[in-house]
Each structure stands twice: as C-alpha cells, then as structure tokens.
Residue, then its C-alpha position, 0 to 999 in steps of 0.5 A: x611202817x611196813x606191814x606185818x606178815x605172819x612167817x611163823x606159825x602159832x600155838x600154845x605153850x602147853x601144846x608145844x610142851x613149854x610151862x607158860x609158868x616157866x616163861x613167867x618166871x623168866x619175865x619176872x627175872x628181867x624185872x627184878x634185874x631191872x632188864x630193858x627187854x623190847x621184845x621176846x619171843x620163844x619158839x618150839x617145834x617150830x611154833x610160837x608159843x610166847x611172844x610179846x613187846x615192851x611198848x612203845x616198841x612193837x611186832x611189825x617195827x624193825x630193831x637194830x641187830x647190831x652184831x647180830x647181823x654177822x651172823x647173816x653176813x656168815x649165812x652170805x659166805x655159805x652161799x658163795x662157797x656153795x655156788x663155787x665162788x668162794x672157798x674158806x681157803x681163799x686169801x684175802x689178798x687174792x679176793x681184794x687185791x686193790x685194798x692190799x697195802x704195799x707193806x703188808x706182812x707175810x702174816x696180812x698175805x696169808x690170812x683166809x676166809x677161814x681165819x676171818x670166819x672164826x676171828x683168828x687173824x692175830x690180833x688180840x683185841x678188836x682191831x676196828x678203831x686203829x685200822x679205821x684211824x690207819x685208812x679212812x676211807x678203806x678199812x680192809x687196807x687198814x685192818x692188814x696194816x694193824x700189826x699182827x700179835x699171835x700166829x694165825x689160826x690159834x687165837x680168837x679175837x673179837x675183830x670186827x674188821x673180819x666181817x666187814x672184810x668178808x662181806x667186801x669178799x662176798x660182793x667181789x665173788x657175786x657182783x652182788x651188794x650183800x643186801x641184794x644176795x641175802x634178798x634174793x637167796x634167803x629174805x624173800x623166800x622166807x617171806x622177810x619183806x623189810x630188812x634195812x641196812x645201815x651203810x658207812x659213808x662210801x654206801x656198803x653195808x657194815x656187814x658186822x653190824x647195822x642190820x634192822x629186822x622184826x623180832x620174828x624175822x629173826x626168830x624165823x632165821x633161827x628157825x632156819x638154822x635150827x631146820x639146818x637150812x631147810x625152810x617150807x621144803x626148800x633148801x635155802x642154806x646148804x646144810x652142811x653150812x649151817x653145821x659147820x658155822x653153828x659148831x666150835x672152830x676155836x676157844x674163847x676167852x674173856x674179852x677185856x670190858x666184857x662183862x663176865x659171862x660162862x656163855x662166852x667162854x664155850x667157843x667161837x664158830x664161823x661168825x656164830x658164839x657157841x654156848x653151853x646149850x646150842x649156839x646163838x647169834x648175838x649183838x650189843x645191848x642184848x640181841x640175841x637169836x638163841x638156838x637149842x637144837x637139843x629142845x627143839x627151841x629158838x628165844x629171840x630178844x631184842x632190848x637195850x640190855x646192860x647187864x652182860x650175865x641177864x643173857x643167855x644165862x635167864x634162858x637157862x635158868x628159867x626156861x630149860x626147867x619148863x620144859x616138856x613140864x607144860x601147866x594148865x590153859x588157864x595158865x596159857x592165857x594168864x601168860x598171854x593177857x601178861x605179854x599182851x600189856x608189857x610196857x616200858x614206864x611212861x615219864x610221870x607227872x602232869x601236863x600242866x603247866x601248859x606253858x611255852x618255853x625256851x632253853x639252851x642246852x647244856x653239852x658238857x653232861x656226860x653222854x649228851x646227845x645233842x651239840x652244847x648251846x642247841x635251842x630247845x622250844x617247847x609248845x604244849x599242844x593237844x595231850x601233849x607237846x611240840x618239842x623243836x631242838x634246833x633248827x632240824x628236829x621237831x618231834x612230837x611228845x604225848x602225856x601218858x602216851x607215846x607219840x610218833x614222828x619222823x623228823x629226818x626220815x626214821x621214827x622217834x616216838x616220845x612220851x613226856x611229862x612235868x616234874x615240879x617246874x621241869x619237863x622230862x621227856x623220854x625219845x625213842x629212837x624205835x628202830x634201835x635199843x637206844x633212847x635220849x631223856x630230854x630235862x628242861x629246867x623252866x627256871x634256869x633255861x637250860x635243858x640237858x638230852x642224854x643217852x641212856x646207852x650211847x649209840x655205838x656209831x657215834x652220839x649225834x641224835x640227829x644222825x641217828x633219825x636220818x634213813x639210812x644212816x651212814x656212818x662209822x663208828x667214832x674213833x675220835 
C-alpha cells in the first residue's frame, strides 16, 4: 500500500468560515438516506477542514473514479493544445486515420475535438456497447460505425466512446501513453505519487474511466481547477483551459435510467457536468469532485452511492447554508472525534461455531459473483476464517474486524460472522465501490456470493482482484 503524503494543508472548519454543525448535518443526511459514503472530504480557501473514511476504507488507499477520470483525460487534451499539438479543431479522421472504417459517413468525417470534448457527435444514447459489438478489437472504428442520429454539435449525449477516443488523440500527438503525459505534466508536480489505471485487453488506458486516486489526490485536483491551473506558483494547467472545460458548451437533458437529478440538467463542458453552483467531475455510484468557486470550496467523495438525488444535492442543502456561519471549537472537535470513528457495519453474530466447512455455489442468484458450482471452504482460524473459493481466491476473514489479502494482486479486506447455522461475510474489494456478501448454508452445502453494485466491467470477482485489471465493459 503506498504511503500517504500530505498535499494539502489543514485547518479548522471555523477557521475557514464553515460551521462544523453544517457538515454534521450533512453526515446525518447520508445516514438517514441510507447513503454508502467511503470518504468526504471538504475543502475551503484551500484547506482541509473536514475529512473522514467509512472503514474498512481509508486515507492512504486509492479508490476507483470511474467516470471521474474523464475529467483528467479532459485536463490531458488541454495540455496538447497548448503545446500546439492538438486543436479542438482537429478531426478525428485526421489524428487516427488507421482507425477509419472504409465506410465511414461524411458526418463520422467531420466530427472534431470539440465535438468529442462536449459529447455532441450525434448519437443519442451511449454508443459504448454497439460500437464495441461493431470492432472488437478497435473501438474508435467502431464507435465511427454507429449511425449518427442528430447533426453535430446540437446534442448531447453521454458517450463515452468520446473520451476513449480522445485519449487514443492525445497518445498519437504526444508519443505519450496518457498516464505517462498526466505523471509527468500534472501528478508529480502535484505531489501524487500513485495513480493506478485500469487498461482494456490491448493495454491502453480507458480513458473514460478506470482511474485510482486517494480522496485527497482528487481533492487537490479540484483544488487545482478551482486555482485555475495554478498549483505551489507553478502554472501546471493553462488557465484559460480550466475556464474553458469547467463552463457550459451545451444543454442537457434527462438521461434514460438516470435517476432524476436538477444538477444534471444545467449543462455539459468539456468533459466536465456543469451544476447549479460551480461544476463537478463525477463518476458512477457517487464520485464526485465538486468545485464551487464562488465559495472558495472543493467536497470530494467517493462511495458506492445508488441514490442518484444524495449528490450533489446533500451538498447544497446542508453545507452552502454553513457557510461563513462557523460555530464554537468545542463543536471542531465533536465533528472530528465523529469523522475519526465513521464505519461501515461489520456482519454481525459469533464466531462460534468453530467448524470446517464445505459448499457449492449456487449461480443462478441474480448478481452473482462467482461461476455456479465453485467450491467454497471455510476454516476457522485465529479471530476468524481462511475462506478458499475455488481453486484461485484464498481470502482472509475477521470477526468484528476487517482482515486483509491480496489473492491475485489487489487487495480485498473482509469481515464475517455466524448467523444461526450460516456464515455471512462481507468482501471488499477496497480499491473500488464495490463489495460481494458471501451466505454459506451449513446445512445444505450451498453457498451464494452476490454483488451489492455489480462492477460495471463485468461481474467476475476474480477479475476484479487481478493488478491491473484488464478488461472491457461487457456487451454480452
């Protein structure tokens, strides 16, 4: 696990002007939603003043960003047209001609930086399954080949094609992989010394999503963009970059399954969601880097969020009143001591009985996580259990606690307990949102192991304990 590194530095909410009541609050809004949150963290005038992580998950571990990361591809594309690589002119049939297909419509022919920067190319709905389905092995030829339903430039669609596409434009103009360019021009001078990627199969990044970051390393990015570029008197972004991916390029509207959410409907940037105060980086199951240049404020967090209305709308209603309202220190230090012991809910019940036992599993549940018929032992050991399924994963289970292991090179940290005559354990796979609930029936011999949010890459637990994971969404 890497060490943890301090990029930002701290203070007290009511120094900063921000009522530790007011994060309370906000705390107990997640709770009541019964909100999964991993991390918050609140920024102002460029010092943290709040910060906590649900265990098992913690400061110094990476968590998967999901679509968050597009913002940082979109941070990537400010940097070549700066450095005169790359215009938002620019046509994709130009920059990638060898991923051209021979057909491609005059429309494919004109799309440009621009178009994929705000996701107005045509399409209506996420073109990411059928252009995958189109060419396997080459998703800019097929996202050219999905039939293009409105005229460039005049609708957004959520398309992430668009992102993968413009980090293949990015590599081709620099002669860089996108982590080595974002390493070198805006991670290390930061102070961010691990950012993991999550490739697809031919080894590229995704682009639009599958990066790894601490909560603070995301909070300083949005520090970053909040500083318009600047960071430590060094101009790492271009400013007017930063102004120009963070304003509005074009209208939004609902997205189908989406869940209803005013902050989605107030515009699209350059890779960035436009909200109704500031704008925000955002991936799936709640990541979200908000930025509120009017107060001088950055929240990150990071969670396994269902409830599409908890973000950034919480934000709003409980942390914007508390503004440049701040309360006593005594109420400082009631909100830290309360940050310092957030959890999530170990399984309960008892270690006993301290028995072996063996299962099959059962598939055929919705959501399941491993193949049908994988073998599931159990052994108690000290505090706890050695769970093998399989023949790949051995995974380590505390009672009370959380236990860790690295069966295939990521981490997974669990926490288990007896319920009557079944075992319930509960693993984290920590470096993402996402957990499996293992339920062993002693009596029967079958075990089920389902997700609570299904990994958007695909439901193979084991593929998701592998470093790096190397993937593709499924479009199955």
């Amino acid at each position: 696990m890497p060490s943890q590194r301090t990029l930002l530095p701290r203070s007290t909410p009511a120094a900063m002007g921000v009522s530790a009541r007011a994060v309370a609050a906000l705390l107990d809004r997640l709770e009541a939603q019964s909100v999964e949150c991993h991390s918050i963290m609140v920024v102002r005038h460029g010092h943290v003043v709040a910060e906590g992580w649900w265990a098992p998950y913690s400061a110094e571990r990476p968590h998967l960003l999901y679509s968050l990361t597009k913002s940082f591809t979109s941070v990537a594309v400010g940097l070549a047209i700066a450095d005169g690589l790359l215009s938002l002119a620019d046509r994709v049939v130009d920059v990638l001609p060898d991923h051209v297909p021979a057909e491609v419509s005059e429309q494919g022919r004109r799309l440009t930086v621009h178009h994929l920067l705000s996701m107005t190319t045509g399409h209506r709905t996420d073109s990411l399954a059928e252009a995958w389905q189109l060419e396997p092995g080459d998703l800019v030829k097929g996202f050219l080949r999905v039939p293009f339903l409105e005229v460039e430039g005049t609708r957004h669609a959520y398309d992430n094609p668009t992102t993968f596409i413009l980090a293949r434009m990015v590599e081709r103009v620099t002669g860089r992989s996108l982590p080595e360019l974002l390493d070198d021009r805006l991670f290390k001078p930061m102070g961010v010394d691990h950012a993991e990627w999550d490739r697809v199969a031919s080894g590229a990044t995704f682009g639009f999503h599958g990066l790894h970051l601490t909560t603070e390393a995301v909070a300083a990015f949005g520090e970053l963009l909040l500083r318009e570029g600047l960071w430590g008197g060094r101009q790492l972004v271009p400013r007017e970059w930063v102004r120009l991916a963070t304003r509005r390029h074009i209208e939004t509207q609902q997205i189908e399954d989406w869940s209803e959410n005013p902050d989605l409907l107030c515009g699209y940037g350059y890779q960035f969601w436009i909200s109704r105060h500031g704008y925000r980086a955002e991936g799936a199951f709640g990541q979200q880097c908000v930025v509120v240049p009017s107060h001088d404020l950055v929240v990150v967090v990071t969670g396994a969020i269902t409830q599409g209305e908890a973000m950034p709308a919480v934000l709003w209603d409980c942390l914007l009143p508390g503004l440049d309202d701040p309360v006593s220190a005594r109420e400082d230090e009631i909100l830290a001591e309360r940050l310092r012991r957030l959890s999530l809910t170990p399984v309960p019940g008892s270690a006993a009985p301290e028995r072996s036992i063996k299962a099959e599993l059962d598939a055929s549940v919705e959501n399941s996580a491993l193949p049908a018929g994988t073998t599931v032992i159990l052994d108690p050991v000290d505090r706890g259990w050695l769970l093998r399924l399989g023949s790949l994963l051995t995974v380590e289970v505390g009672h009370g606690a959380w236990r860790e292991s690295s069966p295939l090179g990521r981490p997974v940290v669990a926490t288990g307990a007896w319920q009557g005559n079944t075992f319930v354990a509960d693993l984290y796979v920590i470096t993402t949102p996402h957990r499996v609930r293992l339920v062993v029936d002693a009596e029967t011999g079958t075990a089920v192991a389902t997700w609570s949010t299904v990994p958007l890459t695909g439901p193979d637990l084991a593929l998701h304990l592998r470093s790096p994971l190397m993937t593709r969404p499924d479009v199955a």
